[in-house]
C-alpha positions, 0 to 999 in steps of 0.5 A: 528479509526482502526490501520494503515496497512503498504501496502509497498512504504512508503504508509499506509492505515486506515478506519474510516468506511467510507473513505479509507485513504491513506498516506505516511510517512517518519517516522516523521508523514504523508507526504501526504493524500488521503480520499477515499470516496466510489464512488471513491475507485469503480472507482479505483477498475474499472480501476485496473479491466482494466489495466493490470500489466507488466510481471516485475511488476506480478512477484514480487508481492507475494514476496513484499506481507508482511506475516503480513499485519499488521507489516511494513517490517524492514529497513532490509527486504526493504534493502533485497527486493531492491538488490533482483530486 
Protein backbone atom coordinates (compact mmCIF):
# COMPACT_ATOMS: atom_id res chain seq x y z
CA UNK A 1 0.00 0.00 0.00
CA UNK A 2 1.28 3.50 -0.86
CA UNK A 3 2.73 5.85 1.68
CA UNK A 4 0.45 7.81 4.03
CA UNK A 5 0.12 11.90 2.65
CA UNK A 6 -0.28 14.33 5.82
CA UNK A 7 -3.30 16.71 4.57
CA UNK A 8 -3.19 18.88 7.77
CA UNK A 9 -5.66 18.83 11.08
CA UNK A 10 -4.21 15.54 12.19
CA UNK A 11 -5.78 13.78 8.92
CA UNK A 12 -3.97 11.58 6.69
CA UNK A 13 -4.93 9.95 3.47
CA UNK A 14 -3.77 6.47 1.75
CA UNK A 15 -5.08 4.33 -1.69
CA UNK A 16 -4.69 0.79 -2.09
CA UNK A 17 -6.16 1.54 -5.47
CA UNK A 18 -9.33 1.59 -5.06
CA UNK A 19 -10.50 3.32 -1.60
CA UNK A 20 -9.39 6.44 -0.53
CA UNK A 21 -8.62 5.93 3.08
CA UNK A 22 -8.67 8.77 5.58
CA UNK A 23 -7.65 8.74 9.10
CA UNK A 24 -6.73 10.76 12.06
CA UNK A 25 -3.80 10.37 14.51
CA UNK A 26 -2.58 11.56 17.25
CA UNK A 27 0.73 10.31 17.14
CA UNK A 28 0.11 6.82 18.92
CA UNK A 29 -1.81 5.01 15.56
CA UNK A 30 -4.69 6.10 13.90
CA UNK A 31 -7.66 7.50 15.89
CA UNK A 32 -10.39 7.28 13.27
CA UNK A 33 -10.89 5.90 9.65
CA UNK A 34 -12.77 6.28 6.72
CA UNK A 35 -12.78 4.20 3.32
CA UNK A 36 -13.97 5.87 0.44
CA UNK A 37 -14.98 3.96 -2.17
CA UNK A 38 -15.46 5.65 -5.60
CA UNK A 39 -19.05 6.67 -5.85
CA UNK A 40 -18.84 8.34 -2.51
CA UNK A 41 -15.29 10.35 -3.13
CA UNK A 42 -17.58 11.71 -6.52
CA UNK A 43 -20.08 12.56 -4.30
CA UNK A 44 -17.93 14.56 -2.27
CA UNK A 45 -16.09 16.21 -5.08
CA UNK A 46 -20.14 16.82 -6.11
CA UNK A 47 -20.87 18.69 -3.01
CA UNK A 48 -17.12 20.59 -2.76
CA UNK A 49 -18.12 21.49 -6.28
CA UNK A 50 -21.25 23.31 -4.68
CA UNK A 51 -20.45 24.84 -1.71
CA UNK A 52 -18.42 27.66 -1.42
CA UNK A 53 -15.39 28.57 1.02
CA UNK A 54 -15.78 31.65 3.39
CA UNK A 55 -13.77 34.73 2.38
CA UNK A 56 -11.63 33.47 6.14
CA UNK A 57 -11.32 30.14 5.05
CA UNK A 58 -10.04 31.18 1.02
CA UNK A 59 -7.23 32.95 2.37
CA UNK A 60 -5.30 30.85 4.30
CA UNK A 61 -5.62 28.19 2.07
CA UNK A 62 -2.34 28.23 -0.04
CA UNK A 63 -0.38 29.61 3.14
CA UNK A 64 -1.67 26.10 5.09
CA UNK A 65 -0.66 23.99 1.91
CA UNK A 66 2.65 21.81 2.80
CA UNK A 67 5.44 22.89 0.03
CA UNK A 68 5.98 18.81 0.21
CA UNK A 69 2.80 17.10 0.46
CA UNK A 70 4.59 14.11 1.33
CA UNK A 71 6.37 15.61 4.56
CA UNK A 72 3.81 16.14 7.92
CA UNK A 73 4.46 19.73 8.90
CA UNK A 74 6.91 19.81 12.37
CA UNK A 75 5.39 20.57 15.70
CA UNK A 76 7.25 24.08 14.96
CA UNK A 77 5.65 25.03 11.87
CA UNK A 78 1.62 23.84 13.33
CA UNK A 79 2.69 26.11 16.40
CA UNK A 80 3.84 28.98 13.59
CA UNK A 81 0.57 28.72 11.45
CA UNK A 82 -1.92 28.93 14.63
CA UNK A 83 -0.33 32.31 16.04
CA UNK A 84 -0.31 33.60 12.36
CA UNK A 85 -4.47 33.21 12.57
Amino acid sequence: MPQKIYLGDSVYAQTDGFYITLTTENGYGPSNTIHLEPIVLRALREYLARVQPSPEATKHLARDIPKDPDKSPTQEQQSEISQQD
